[in-house]
Structures are given as structure tokens and as C-alpha cells.
C-alpha positions as CSV (number, residue, x, y, z in Angstrom):
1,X,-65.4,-73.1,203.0
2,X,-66.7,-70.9,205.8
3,X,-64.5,-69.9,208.0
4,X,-65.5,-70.1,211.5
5,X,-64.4,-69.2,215.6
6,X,-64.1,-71.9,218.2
7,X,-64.7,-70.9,221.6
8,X,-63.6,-74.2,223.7
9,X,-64.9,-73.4,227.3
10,X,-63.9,-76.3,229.6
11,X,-65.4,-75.9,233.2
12,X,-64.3,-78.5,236.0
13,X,-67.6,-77.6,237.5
14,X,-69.3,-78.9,240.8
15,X,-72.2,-81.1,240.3
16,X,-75.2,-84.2,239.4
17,X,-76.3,-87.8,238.6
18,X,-78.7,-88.7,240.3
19,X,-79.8,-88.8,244.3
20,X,-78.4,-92.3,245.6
21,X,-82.2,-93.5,246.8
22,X,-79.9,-96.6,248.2
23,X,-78.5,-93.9,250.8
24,X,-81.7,-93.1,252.6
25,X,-84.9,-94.3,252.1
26,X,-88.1,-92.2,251.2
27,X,-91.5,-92.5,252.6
28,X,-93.0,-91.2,250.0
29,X,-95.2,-92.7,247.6
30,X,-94.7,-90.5,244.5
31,X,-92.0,-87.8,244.7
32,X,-89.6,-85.7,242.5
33,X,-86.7,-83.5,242.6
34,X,-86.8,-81.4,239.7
35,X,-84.2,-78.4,238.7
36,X,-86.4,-76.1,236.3
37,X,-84.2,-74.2,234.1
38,X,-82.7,-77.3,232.7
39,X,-85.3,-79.6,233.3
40,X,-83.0,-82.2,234.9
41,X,-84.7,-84.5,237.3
42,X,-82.1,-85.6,240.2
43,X,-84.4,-88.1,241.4
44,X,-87.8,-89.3,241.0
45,X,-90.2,-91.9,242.2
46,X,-93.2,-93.0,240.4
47,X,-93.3,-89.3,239.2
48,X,-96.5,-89.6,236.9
49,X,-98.8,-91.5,239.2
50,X,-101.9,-89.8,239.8
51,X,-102.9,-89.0,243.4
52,X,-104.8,-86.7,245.2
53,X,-102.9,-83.7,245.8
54,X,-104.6,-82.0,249.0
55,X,-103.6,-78.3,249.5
56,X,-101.3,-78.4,247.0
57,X,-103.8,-77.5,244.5
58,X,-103.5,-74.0,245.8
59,X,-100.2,-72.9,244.0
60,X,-102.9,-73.6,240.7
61,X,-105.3,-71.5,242.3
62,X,-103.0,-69.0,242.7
63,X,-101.4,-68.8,239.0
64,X,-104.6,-68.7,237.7
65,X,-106.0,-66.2,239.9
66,X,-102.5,-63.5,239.4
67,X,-103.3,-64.1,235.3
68,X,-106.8,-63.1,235.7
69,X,-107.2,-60.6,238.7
70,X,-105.5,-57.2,239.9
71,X,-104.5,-57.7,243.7
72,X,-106.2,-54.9,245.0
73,X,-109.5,-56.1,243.5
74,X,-111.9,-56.1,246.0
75,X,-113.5,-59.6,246.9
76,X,-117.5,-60.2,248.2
77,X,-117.4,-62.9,251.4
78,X,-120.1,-64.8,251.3
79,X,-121.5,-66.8,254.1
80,X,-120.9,-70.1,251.9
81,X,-117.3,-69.1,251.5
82,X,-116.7,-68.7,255.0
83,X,-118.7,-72.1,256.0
84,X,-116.5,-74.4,253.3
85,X,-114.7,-77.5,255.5
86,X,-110.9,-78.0,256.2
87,X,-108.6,-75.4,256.4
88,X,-109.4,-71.2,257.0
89,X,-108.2,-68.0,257.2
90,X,-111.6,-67.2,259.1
91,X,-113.1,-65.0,256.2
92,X,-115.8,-62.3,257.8
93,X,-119.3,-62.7,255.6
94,X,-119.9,-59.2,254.3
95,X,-116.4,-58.1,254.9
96,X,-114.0,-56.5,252.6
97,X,-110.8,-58.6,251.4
98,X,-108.9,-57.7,248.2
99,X,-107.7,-60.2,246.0
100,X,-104.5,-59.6,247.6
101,X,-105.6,-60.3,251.3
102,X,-106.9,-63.1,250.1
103,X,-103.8,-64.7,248.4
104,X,-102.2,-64.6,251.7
105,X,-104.3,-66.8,253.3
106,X,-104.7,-69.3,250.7
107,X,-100.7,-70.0,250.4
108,X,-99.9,-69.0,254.4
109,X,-103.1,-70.1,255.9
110,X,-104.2,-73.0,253.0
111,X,-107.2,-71.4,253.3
112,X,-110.1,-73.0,251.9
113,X,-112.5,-69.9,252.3
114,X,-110.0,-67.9,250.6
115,X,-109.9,-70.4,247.9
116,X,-113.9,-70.6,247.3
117,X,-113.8,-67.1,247.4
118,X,-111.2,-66.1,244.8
119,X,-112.3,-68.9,242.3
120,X,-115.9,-67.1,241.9
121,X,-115.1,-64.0,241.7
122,X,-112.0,-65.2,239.3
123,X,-114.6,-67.1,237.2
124,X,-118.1,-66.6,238.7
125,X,-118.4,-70.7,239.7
126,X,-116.4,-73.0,240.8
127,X,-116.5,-75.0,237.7
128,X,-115.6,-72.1,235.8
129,X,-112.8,-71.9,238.1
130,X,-111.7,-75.4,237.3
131,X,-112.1,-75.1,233.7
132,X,-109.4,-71.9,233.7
133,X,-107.2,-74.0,235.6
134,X,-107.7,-77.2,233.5
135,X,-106.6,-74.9,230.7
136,X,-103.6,-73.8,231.8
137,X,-102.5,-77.7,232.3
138,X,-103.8,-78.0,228.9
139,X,-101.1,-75.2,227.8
140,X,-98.1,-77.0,229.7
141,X,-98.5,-80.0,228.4
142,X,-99.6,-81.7,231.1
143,X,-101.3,-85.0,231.3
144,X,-102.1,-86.5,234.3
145,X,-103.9,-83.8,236.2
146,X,-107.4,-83.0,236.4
147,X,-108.6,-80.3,238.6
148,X,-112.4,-80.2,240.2
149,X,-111.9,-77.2,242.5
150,X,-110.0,-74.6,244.0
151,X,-108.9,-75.9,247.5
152,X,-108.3,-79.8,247.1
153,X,-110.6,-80.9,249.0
154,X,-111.3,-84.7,248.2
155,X,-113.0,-85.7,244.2
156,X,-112.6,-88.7,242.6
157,X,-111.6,-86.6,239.6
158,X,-109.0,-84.0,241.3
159,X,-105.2,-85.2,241.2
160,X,-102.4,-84.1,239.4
161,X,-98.7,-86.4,239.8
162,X,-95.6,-85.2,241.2
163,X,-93.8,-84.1,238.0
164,X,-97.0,-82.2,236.9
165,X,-97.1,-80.3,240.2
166,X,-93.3,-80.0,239.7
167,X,-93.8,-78.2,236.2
168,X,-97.1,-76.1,238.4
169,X,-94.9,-75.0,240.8
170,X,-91.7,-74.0,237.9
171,X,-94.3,-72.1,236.0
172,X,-96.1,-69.8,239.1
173,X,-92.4,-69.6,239.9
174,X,-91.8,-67.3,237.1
175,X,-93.9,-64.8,238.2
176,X,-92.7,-62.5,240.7
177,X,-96.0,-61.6,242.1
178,X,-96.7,-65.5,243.1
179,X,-92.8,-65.8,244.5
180,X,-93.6,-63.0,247.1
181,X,-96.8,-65.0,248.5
182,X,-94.7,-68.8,248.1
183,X,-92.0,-67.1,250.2
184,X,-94.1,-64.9,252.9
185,X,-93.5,-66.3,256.6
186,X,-96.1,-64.0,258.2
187,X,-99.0,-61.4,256.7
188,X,-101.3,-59.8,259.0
189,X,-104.8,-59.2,257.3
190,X,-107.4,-57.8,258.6
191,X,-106.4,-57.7,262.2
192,X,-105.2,-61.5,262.3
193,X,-101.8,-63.0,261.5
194,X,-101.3,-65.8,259.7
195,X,-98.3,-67.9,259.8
196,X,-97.0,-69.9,256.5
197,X,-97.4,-73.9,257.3
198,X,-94.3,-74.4,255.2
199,X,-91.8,-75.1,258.2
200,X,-88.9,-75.5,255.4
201,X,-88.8,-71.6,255.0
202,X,-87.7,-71.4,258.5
203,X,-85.5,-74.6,259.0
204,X,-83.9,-74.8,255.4
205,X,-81.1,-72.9,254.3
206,X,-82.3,-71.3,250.9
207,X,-86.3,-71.8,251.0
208,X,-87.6,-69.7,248.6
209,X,-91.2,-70.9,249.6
210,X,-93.9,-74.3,249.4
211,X,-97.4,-75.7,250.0
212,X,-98.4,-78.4,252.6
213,X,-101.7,-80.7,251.7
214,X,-103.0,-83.1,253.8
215,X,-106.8,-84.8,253.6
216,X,-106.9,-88.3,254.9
217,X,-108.0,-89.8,251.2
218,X,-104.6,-87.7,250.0
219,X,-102.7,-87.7,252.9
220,X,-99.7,-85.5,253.5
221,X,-98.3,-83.8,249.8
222,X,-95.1,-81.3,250.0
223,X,-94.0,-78.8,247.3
224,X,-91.0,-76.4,248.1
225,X,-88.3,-74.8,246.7
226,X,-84.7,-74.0,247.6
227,X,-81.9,-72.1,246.3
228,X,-78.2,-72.4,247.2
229,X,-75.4,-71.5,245.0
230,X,-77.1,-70.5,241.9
231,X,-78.6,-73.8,241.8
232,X,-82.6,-73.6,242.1
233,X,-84.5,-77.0,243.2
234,X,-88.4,-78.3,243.4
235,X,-89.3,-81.1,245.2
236,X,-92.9,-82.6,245.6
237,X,-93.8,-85.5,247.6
238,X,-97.2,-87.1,247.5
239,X,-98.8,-89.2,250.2
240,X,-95.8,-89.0,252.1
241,X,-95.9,-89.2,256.2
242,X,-92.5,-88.1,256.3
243,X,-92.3,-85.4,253.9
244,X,-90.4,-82.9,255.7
245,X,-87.5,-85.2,256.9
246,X,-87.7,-86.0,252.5
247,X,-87.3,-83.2,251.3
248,X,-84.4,-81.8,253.6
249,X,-82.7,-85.6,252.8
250,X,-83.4,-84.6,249.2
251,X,-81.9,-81.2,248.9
252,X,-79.0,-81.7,251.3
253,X,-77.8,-84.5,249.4
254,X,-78.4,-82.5,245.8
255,X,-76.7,-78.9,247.0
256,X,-74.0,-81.6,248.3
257,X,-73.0,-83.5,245.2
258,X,-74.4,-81.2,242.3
259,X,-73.3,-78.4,240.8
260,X,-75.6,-75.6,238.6
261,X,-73.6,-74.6,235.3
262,X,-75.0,-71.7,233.9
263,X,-74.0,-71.2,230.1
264,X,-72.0,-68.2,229.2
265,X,-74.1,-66.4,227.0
266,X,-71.7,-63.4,227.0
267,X,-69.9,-65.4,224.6
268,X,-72.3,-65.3,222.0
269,X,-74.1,-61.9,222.6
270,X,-72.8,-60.4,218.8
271,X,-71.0,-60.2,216.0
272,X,-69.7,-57.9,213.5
273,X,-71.7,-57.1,210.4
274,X,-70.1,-56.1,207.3
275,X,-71.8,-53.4,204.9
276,X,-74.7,-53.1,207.4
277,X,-76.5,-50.0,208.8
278,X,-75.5,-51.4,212.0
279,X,-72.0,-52.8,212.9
280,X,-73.1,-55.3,214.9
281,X,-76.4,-57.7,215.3
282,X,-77.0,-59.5,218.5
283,X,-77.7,-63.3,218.4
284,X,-79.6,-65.9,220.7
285,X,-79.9,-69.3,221.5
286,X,-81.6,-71.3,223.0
287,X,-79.1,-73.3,225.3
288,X,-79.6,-73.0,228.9
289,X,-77.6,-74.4,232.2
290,X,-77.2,-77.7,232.9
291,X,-76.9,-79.6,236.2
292,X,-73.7,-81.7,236.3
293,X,-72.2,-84.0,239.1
294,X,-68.8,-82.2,240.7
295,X,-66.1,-84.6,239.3
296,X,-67.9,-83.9,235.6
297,X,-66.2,-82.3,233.0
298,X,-68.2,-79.9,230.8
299,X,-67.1,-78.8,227.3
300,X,-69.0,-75.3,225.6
301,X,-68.0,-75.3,221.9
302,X,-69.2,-72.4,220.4
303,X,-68.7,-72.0,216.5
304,X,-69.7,-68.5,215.1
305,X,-68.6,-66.7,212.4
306,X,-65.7,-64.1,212.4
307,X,-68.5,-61.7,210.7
308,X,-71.3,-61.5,208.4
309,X,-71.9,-59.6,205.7
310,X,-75.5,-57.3,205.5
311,X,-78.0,-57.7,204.5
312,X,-78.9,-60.2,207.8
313,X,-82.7,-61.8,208.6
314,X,-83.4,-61.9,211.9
315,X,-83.9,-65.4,213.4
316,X,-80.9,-66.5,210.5
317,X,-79.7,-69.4,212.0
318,X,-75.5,-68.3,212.2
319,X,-73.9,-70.5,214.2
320,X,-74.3,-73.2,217.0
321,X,-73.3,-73.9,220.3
322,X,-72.7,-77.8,221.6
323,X,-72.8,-79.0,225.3
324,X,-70.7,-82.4,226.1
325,X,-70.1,-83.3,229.8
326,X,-67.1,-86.0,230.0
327,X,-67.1,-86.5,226.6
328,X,-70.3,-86.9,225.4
329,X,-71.6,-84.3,223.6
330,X,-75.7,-83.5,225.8
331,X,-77.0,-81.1,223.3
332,X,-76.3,-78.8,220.0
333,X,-78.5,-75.9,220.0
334,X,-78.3,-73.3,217.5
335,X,-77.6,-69.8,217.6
336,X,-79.4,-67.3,215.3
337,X,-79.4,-63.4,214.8
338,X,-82.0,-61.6,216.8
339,X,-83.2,-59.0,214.4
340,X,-82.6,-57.9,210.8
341,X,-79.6,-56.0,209.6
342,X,-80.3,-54.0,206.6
343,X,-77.9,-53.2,203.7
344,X,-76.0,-49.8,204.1
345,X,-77.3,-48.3,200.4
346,X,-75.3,-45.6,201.0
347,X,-71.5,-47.7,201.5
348,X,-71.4,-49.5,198.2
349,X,-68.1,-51.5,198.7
350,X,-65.8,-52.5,195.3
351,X,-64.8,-56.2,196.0
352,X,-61.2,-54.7,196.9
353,X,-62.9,-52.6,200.3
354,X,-64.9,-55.7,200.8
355,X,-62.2,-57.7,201.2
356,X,-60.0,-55.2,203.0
357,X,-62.9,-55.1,205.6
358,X,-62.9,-58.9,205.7
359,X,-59.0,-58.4,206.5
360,X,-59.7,-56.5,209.0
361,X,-62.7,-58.1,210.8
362,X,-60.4,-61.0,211.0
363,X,-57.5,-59.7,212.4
364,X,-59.5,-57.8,215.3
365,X,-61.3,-60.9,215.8
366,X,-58.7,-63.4,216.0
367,X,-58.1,-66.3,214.0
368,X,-58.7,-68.8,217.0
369,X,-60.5,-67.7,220.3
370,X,-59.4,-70.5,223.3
371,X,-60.8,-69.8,227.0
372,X,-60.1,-72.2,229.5
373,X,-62.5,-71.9,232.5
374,X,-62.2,-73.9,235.7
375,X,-64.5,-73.9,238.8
């Protein structure tokens, strides 16, 4: 039988069910509140409806733009850009903007200029532009958005849903480059100042950024993002007329009553390889945190073992780690090696050294490994 090591980590942790909707009402139509690197939704609200979105389009407009374009790429203004409707950072015809200038104003400023202007030179037309962006919904799975242009400006056949733009606004999120211009107060460019609509980044604790919409087919549409305590959150609302008193509600009662548990990967980062060229081969999995209300109890079993003997495959599957919160086990994901491990030619063991090595492996291992952890 093979002989394994059980890591019991048991963490009285702080946190999550779901937001008590009963406790405050919400004005919006379709909303979510989304935690990304579990995927755990705290709360939702006819999440997959499709609605206009507005200016929330833009955070789109943006990921696609950072895969395709450098930021100092220099921009031609046209007189059409500069004479689209809504929204502006007052683009100069003939004048000089890079790419970079330009991302400014289309997340501070929701500039629709700046949008027009960035999809054609991104793509050469606008319905190039919206093909690219269609695309990358197509690659996340996405099914109930549709994208017709750049800015948001009112189409029959633009709208996304509030998890969709949830999943957006996680992916952009993973790029640095969009995280500075999400979380930017106030860029001067070209001589003028613009000042980021997203009020939350100056009255909530934590905003790491957001992007208003408002048309009068669409209404008013919120995405932002907080972070307290390790704990990262997304909320959208859509057609919402009270979307900043929402979203406040929503994250105040989340950092509250829920609680981020991120999984101790340390625990599982190697182990010993007998007869190898190397000593050691480092594993992976694929478990991540989990979100978990603060009275829960969350048990990490991880069962690996002692050692292996060479010659080891990378992505062998070794081991697996399971995830139970009160009782009830949430996941079992398994752990695997993360490269090869050849045979040491040169060590040829008689089954006598191979076992005294086995002996010994165990001992410095320990038969049983128990940790205890309590938050």
C-alpha cells in the first residue's frame, strides 16, 4: 500500500454565505458581487440578463487595446474622433496623443473621442475593433455579450450582463498595465486634467479602481473593485439609479461578514526524490482560496507522499489536496510534479541502499505531519 503524509490544516477563518439582500434593498436591476480568484459570487441579481452597459464598455476597450498596442504609440486625431457624442476628453484634430494619453481619458474621462480614436488605429475600423473585442468574449467563455463599438454608446446589438462584465473586469484586472489606469484619480495630458468619475476611489476604503456608464436607453451601470484584508471584490450594477449607495452597501456588508482564505501552498511546494539527478521536484496544484463566512470551519487535507523514487514525469499526478468547510468536503484538486526528474545513471542503488534511503527519507520526513492553524 502506498504510504502517504497527512497535512490536517484546520483554520477557524473569518468569512462568507451570501449578502443578506433581506437587509437592504438594491436598486439595481441586474448586479453582482463577484470575488475573482475563487470565483465565489456573494450575491447576485439577475446576473445574466442582457442590458445595455453604457461606459462600461470601456474597461473592454481597454484590454483589448493594452494586448494589441505599445503605450507610447503615437495616435492620428481626426476631426471625426473629436466630433463623436457623449462623453470627451476634448481630443485636438491633428494633435499628437500616444496610446497612453489616450487610455487616460477613456477610463478617467470616459472619453468617447479617445475611444473612437484608439479602436482605429487598434484595428483600422470600428468594426474591426468590435470583432477583436468580440473575440476575446469568445475566449472567456462568455455568452451573453455582444459588443458593436468602442464607447457604448446606444445599439440594439451592444450589451453584455453583469457576470460577463464581472469576468471583463477580473481578466483586465490581471494585467498591471490596465490596474494603473482603473486606479488613476487624476492624469494631466496635454495641458488639461482629467479627474476619474469613479467617486468610490475617493470615498471607499480599498478602491483599487471602476468605470461609470450612463446613456438614458442604459441608464446608470457601475463596475469597481475593492480590496481589504487580502480579500479582493467586483461589483457591477446595471441600470441602477442608486449604484454608488449599492455598491458601498455591498462591500461593507462582504468585508464585514466574509473572510479570504488563501491556501497554503508552501505546504505542498516539494518533495524528496529518491535516485534522481535532483533531490527534490517541485509540485503544483491547482487549488486556490476560497471565500468562507467567519464562524466557518475550513479543513486542508493534504496527502503527498513521503518521497518518490526517479525517474519522475513532469505533470505525474502525486498526490491531492481536499478543501471541506464545516464538514463538507468543497473540492479535491490534485497535485502533480512540475517537471521531470531524470534517473541518476551514475547512483545505481542495490535494493539494500534503496531501502536504507527509503529509511531515511522517512524518518527526516515524519511518519505523520499535523498543523493546526487558527485565525
Amino acid at each position: 500500500m502506498k504510504r502517504t503524509t497527512t497535512i490536517l490544516l484546520t483554520l477557524l477563518v473569518l468569512m462568507l454565505g451570501v449578502v443578506p439582500a433581506s437587509a437592504y434593498e438594491y436598486s439595481a436591476e441586474a448586479m453582482i458581487l463577484y470575488e475573482p480568484r475563487s470565483g465565489t459570487v456573494l450575491y447576485e441579481k439577475n446576473a445574466d440578463a442582457r442590458l445595455p452597459i453604457a461606459s462600461t464598455t470601456k474597461i473592454m476597450t481597454a484590454l483589448v487595446v493594452l494586448e494589441n498596442c505599445a503605450p507610447d504609440e503615437p495616435v492620428n486625431v481626426t476631426a471625426a474622433h473629436a466630433a463623436v457624442e457623449g462623453s470627451s476628453m476634448y481630443l485636438r484634430p491633428g494633435g499628437e496623443y500616444s496610446v497612453d494619453d489616450l487610455l487616460y481619458g477613456l477610463m478617467l474621462a470616459s472619453g468617447n473621442d479617445a475611444a473612437l480614436a484608439l479602436a482605429e488605429h487598434t484595428a483600422g475600423s470600428v468594426e474591426a475593433f468590435a470583432a477583436l473585442m468580440n473575440e476575446k468574449c469568445a475566449s472567456l467563455g462568455l455568452e451573453n455579450t455582444h459588443f458593436d463599438n468602442p464607447h457604448g454608446l446606444d445599439s440594439e446589438t451592444h450589451y453584455s450582463s453583469a457576470r460577463d462584465m464581472a469576468c471583463i473586469t477580473a481578466c483586465a484586472m490581471e494585467r498591471e498595465d490596465f490596474c494603473r489606469y482603473f486606479a488613476t484619480e487624476r492624469k494631466c495630458v496635454r495641458g488639461i486634467t482629467y479627474v476619474n468619475h469613479n467617486k468610490l476611489l475617493r470615498s471607499c476604503d480599498g478602491c483599487l479602481g471602476g468605470k461609470t456608464g450612463y446613456t438614458r436607453s442604459a441608464g446608470r451601470s457601475l463596475v469597481s473593485c475593492v480590496e481589504q484584508d487580502g480579500m479582493r471584490l467586483i461589483c457591477v450594477t446595471l441600470r441602477d439609479p442608486c449604484d454608488w449607495d449599492d455598491h458601498q452597501h455591498c462591500y461593507d456588508a462582504a468585508f464585514a461578514d466574509y473572510y479570504y482564505v488563501p491556501m497554503p501552498e508552501e505546504r505542498w511546494r516539494s518533495i524528496a526524490v529518491l535516485s534522481g539527478a535532483d533531490e527534490q521536484v517541485a509540485l503544483r496544484c491547482s487549488a486556490g482560496g476560497l471565500v468562507v463566512p467567519k464562524d466557518a470551519v475550513v479543513t486542508l487535507d493534504v496527502r503527498l507522499p513521503r518521497f518518490v523514487f526517479a525517474p519522475v514525469s513532469a505533470g505525474a499526478e502525486l498526490g491531492s489536496v481536499t478543501v471541506a468547510v464545516d464538514g463538507e468536503t468543497v473540492y479535491t484538486a490534485p497535485v502533480y510534479s512540475e517537471r521531470t526528474v531524470v534517473l541518476n545513471e551514475g547512483e545505481l542503488l542495490s535494493p539494500w541502499e534503496r531501502f536504507g534511503r527509503r529509511w531515511k527519507a522517512m524518518c527526516a520526513a515524519g511518519f505523520v505531519q499535523k498543523t493546526v492553524w487558527s485565525a
